[in-house]
C-alpha positions as CSV (number, residue, x, y, z in Angstrom):
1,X,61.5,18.1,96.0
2,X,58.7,15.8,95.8
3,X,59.5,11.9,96.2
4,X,58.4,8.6,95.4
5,X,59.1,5.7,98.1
6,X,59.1,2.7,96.5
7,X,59.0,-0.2,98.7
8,X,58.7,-4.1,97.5
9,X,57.1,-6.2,100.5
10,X,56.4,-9.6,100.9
11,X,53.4,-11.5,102.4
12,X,54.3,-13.3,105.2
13,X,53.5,-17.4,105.8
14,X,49.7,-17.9,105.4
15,X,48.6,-13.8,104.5
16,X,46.4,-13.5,101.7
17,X,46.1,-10.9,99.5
18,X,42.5,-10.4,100.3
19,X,43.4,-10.4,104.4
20,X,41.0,-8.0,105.7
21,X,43.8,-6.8,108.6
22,X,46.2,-6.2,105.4
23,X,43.7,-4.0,104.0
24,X,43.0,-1.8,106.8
25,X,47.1,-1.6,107.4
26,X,46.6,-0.2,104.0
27,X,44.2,2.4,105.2
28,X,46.0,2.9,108.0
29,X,49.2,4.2,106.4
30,X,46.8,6.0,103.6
31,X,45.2,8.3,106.8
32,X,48.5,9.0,108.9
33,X,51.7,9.5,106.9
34,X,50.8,12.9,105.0
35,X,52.1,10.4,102.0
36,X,49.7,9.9,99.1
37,X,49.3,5.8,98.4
38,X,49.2,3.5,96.0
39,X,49.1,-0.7,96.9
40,X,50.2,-3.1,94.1
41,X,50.1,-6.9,93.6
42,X,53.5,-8.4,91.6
43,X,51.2,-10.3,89.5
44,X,53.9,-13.4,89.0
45,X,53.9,-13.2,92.3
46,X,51.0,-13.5,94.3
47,X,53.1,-12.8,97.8
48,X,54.8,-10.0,97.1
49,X,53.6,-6.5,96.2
50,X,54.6,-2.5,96.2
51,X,53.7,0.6,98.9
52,X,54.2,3.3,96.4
53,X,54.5,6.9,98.9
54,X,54.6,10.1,97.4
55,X,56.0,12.4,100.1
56,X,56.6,16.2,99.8
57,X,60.2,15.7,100.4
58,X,63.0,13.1,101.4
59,X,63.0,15.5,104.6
60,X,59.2,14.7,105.3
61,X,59.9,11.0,105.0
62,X,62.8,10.9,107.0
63,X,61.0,12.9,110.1
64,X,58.3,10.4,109.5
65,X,60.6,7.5,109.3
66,X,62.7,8.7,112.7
67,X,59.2,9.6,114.3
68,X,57.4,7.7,117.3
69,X,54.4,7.3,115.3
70,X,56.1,5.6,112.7
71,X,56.3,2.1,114.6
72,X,52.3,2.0,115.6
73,X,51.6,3.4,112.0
74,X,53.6,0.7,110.3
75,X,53.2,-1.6,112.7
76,X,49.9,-3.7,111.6
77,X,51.9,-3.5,107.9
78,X,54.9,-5.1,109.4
79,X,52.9,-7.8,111.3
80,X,51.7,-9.3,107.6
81,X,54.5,-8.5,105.6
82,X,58.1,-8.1,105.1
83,X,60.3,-5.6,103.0
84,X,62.7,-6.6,100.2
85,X,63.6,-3.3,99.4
86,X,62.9,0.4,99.6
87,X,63.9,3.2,96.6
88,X,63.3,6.7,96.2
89,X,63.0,8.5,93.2
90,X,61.9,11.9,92.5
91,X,58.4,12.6,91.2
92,X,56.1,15.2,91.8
93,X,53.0,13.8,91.3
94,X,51.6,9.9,90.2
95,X,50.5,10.9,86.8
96,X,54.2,10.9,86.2
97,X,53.9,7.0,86.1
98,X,51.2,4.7,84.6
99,X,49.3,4.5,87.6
100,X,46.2,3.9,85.7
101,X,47.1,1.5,83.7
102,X,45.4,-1.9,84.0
103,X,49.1,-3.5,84.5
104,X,51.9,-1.4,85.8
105,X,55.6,-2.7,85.1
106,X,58.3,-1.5,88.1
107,X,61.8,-2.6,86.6
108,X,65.0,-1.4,89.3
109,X,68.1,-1.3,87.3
110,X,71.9,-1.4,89.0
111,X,75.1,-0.1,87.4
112,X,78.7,-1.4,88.5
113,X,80.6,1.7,90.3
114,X,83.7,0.8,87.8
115,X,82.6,0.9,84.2
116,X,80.5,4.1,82.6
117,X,77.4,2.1,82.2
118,X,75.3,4.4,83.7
119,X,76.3,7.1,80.7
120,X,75.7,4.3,77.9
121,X,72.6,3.2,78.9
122,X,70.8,6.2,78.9
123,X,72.8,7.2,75.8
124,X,71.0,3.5,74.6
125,X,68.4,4.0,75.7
126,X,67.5,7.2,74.2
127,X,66.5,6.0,70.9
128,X,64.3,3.4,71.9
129,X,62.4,5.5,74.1
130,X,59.5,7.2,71.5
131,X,58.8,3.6,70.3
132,X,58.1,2.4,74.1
133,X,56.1,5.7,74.6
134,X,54.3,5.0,71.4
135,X,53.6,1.2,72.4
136,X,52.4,2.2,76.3
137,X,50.3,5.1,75.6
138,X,48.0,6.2,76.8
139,X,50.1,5.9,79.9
140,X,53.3,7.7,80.7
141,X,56.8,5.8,80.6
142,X,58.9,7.4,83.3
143,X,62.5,6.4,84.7
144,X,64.7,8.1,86.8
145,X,67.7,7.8,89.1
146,X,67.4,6.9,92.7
147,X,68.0,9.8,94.9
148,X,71.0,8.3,96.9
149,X,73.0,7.4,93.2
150,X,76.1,8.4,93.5
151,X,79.3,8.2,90.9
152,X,79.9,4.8,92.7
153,X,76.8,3.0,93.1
154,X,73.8,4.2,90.7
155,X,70.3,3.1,90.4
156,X,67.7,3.3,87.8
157,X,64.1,3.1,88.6
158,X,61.5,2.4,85.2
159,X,57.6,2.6,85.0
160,X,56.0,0.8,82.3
161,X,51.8,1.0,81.5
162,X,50.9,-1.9,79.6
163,X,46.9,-3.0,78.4
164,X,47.9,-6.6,79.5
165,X,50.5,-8.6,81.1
166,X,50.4,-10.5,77.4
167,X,50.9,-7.2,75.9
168,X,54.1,-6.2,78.0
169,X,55.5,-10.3,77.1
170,X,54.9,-9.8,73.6
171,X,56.9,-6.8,73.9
């Protein structure tokens, strides 16, 4: 099964956005993982940003993960930037999220291990979901579980397309 890293980094101290060395960390990974890409800036957030890697498997990534290579590929990456956190999700391909859209929402959900949460909220969920469709579209709305959730500790990973950051506020 196809999967979707999601990984929230950090700058570090005095790293710009537009840091040529950051850029070509980007192309970098882009050339040598056998994961397809995508780079995003938090936008109320001018240091932090996501590595989204669609990889054919959780079995690919890991050999990748455990692999030699993986230190001099990730390297330069890890010079300018730090990670908060990594998710996986299932996807088979990025036109299951708003990729395209001009401003991408990434919401990451947790559920306590001791009340059934996890079962109301989608059962709450449910009925709100054709109006947020409605509202995104063109773009796809797409959540799923993380693929280590377990009956004691569950998360719930949510793409949102939005026209404008006002837009998504307004909301």
């Amino acid at each position: 099964m196809a999967t979707l890293e999601i990984c929230r980094r950090r700058l570090k101290e005095g790293i710009k956005p537009i840091d040529p060395a950051l850029r070509a960390a980007f192309s970098h990974i882009r050339d040598t993982t056998g994961a397809e890409w995508f780079f995003y800036s938090a936008i109320e957030e001018p240091t932090a940003f996501f590595a989204l890697g669609l990889w054919p498997s959780m079995d690919v990534y890991h050999a990748f993960e455990s692999s030699p290579s993986a230190l001099e590929v990730l390297g330069p990456l890890n010079a300018l930037s730090t990670e908060e956190w990594i998710d996986h999700i299932p996807l088979s391909s990025f036109d299951q999220i708003p990729i395209q859209a001009p401003i991408m929402t990434v919401s990451r959900c947790f559920f306590k291990e001791q009340d059934s949460h996890p079962v109301h909220y989608i059962e709450d969920v449910k009925p709100l979901i054709a109006r947020i469709e409605e509202e995104t579209k063109p773009w796809p709305y797409h959540g799923n579980w993380t693929v280590d959730s377990t009956e004691t500790k569950r998360r719930w990973m949510v793409f949102g397309g939005w026209r404008s950051k006002k837009h998504h506020q307004e909301f």
